[in-house]
C-alpha positions as CSV (number, residue, x, y, z in Angstrom):
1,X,86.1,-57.7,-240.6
2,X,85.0,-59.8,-237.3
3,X,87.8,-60.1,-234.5
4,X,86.7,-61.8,-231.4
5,X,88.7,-62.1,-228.7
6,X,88.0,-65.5,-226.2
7,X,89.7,-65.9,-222.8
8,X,91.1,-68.8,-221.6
9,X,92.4,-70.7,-218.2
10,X,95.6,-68.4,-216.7
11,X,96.0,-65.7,-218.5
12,X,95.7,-66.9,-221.7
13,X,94.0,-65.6,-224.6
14,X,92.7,-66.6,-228.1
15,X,92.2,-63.7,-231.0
16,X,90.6,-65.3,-234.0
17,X,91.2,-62.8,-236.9
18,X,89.8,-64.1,-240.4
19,X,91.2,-63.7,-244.0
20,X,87.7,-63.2,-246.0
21,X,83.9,-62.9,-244.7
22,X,82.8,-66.3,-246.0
23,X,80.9,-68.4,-243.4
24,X,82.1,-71.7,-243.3
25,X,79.9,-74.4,-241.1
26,X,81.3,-76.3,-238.3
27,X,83.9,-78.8,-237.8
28,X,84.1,-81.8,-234.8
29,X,87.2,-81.2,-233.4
30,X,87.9,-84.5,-233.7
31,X,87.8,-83.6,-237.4
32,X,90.5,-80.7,-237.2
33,X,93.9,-82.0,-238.5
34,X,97.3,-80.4,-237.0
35,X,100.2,-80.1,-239.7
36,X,103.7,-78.5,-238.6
37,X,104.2,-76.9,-242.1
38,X,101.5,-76.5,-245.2
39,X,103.5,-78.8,-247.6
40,X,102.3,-81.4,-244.8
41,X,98.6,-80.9,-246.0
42,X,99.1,-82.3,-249.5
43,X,95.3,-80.8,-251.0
44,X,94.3,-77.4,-252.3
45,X,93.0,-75.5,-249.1
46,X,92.0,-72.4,-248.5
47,X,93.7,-70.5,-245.5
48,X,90.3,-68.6,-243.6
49,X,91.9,-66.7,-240.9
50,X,94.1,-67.3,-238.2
51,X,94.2,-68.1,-233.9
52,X,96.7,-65.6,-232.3
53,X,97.2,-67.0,-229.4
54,X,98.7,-65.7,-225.7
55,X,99.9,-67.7,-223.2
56,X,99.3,-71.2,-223.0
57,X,96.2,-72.9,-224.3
58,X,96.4,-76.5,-225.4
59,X,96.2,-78.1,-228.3
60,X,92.6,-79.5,-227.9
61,X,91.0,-75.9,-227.1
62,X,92.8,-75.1,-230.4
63,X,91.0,-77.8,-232.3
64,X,87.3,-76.4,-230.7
65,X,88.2,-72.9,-231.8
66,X,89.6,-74.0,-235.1
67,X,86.6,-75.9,-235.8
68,X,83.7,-73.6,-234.7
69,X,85.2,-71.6,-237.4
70,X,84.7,-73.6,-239.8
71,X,88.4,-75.1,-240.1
72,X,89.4,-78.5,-240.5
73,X,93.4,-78.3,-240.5
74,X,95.4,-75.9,-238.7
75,X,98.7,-75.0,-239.0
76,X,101.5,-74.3,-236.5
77,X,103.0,-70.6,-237.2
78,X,105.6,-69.5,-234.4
79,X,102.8,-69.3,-231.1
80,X,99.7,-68.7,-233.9
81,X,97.9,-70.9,-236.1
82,X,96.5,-70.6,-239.7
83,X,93.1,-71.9,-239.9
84,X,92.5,-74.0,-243.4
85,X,89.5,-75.6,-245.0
86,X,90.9,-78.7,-246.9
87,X,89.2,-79.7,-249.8
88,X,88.8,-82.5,-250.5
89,X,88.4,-84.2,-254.1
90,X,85.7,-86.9,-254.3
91,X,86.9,-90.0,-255.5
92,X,85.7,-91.5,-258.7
93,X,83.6,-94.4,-259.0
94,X,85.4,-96.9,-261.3
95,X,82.9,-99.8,-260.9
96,X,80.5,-99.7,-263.5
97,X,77.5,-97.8,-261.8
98,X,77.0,-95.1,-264.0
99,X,74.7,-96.7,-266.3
100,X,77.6,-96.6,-269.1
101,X,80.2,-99.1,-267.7
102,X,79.6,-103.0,-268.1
């Protein structure tokens, strides 16, 4: 089990502590969604650890963390966050492509 521990701006402090040993590949922030509840997600996901957080860190730091971890939704939980990798189903070609439509 891998904690590390990041410090931030004033105090604040950022403990990422995972739920499995997978090794997921990064995510743009930009990418990382923010959901107030899971129902909010609507996909299967798979919860992969979670930011304790001290003090005050914004929401964008949040986003980096979440992401170089391999996250691409978070979830707000009291001053934590859940990290979740949303998957996402491929949508299905209905046009005739697949060499068996006309």
């Amino acid at each position: 089990l891998i904690i590390s521990l990041s410090s931030c701006a004033n105090n604040a402090s950022v403990l990422f502590m995972p739920f499995d040993s997978n090794n997921y590949g990064e995510v743009d922030s930009d990418n990382v969604k923010v959901f107030n509840n899971r129902l909010e997600i609507g996909n299967k996901y798979d919860e992969i650890g979670i930011l304790k957080v001290r003090g005050f860190v914004d929401i964008q730091t949040i986003k980096e963390r979440a992401g170089s971890y391999g996250a691409n939704g978070i979830v707000k939980d009291g001053k934590n966050y859940i990290l979740v990798k949303i998957v996402y189903q491929a949508k299905v070609n209905e046009g005739g492509s697949d060499g068996f439509s006309i």
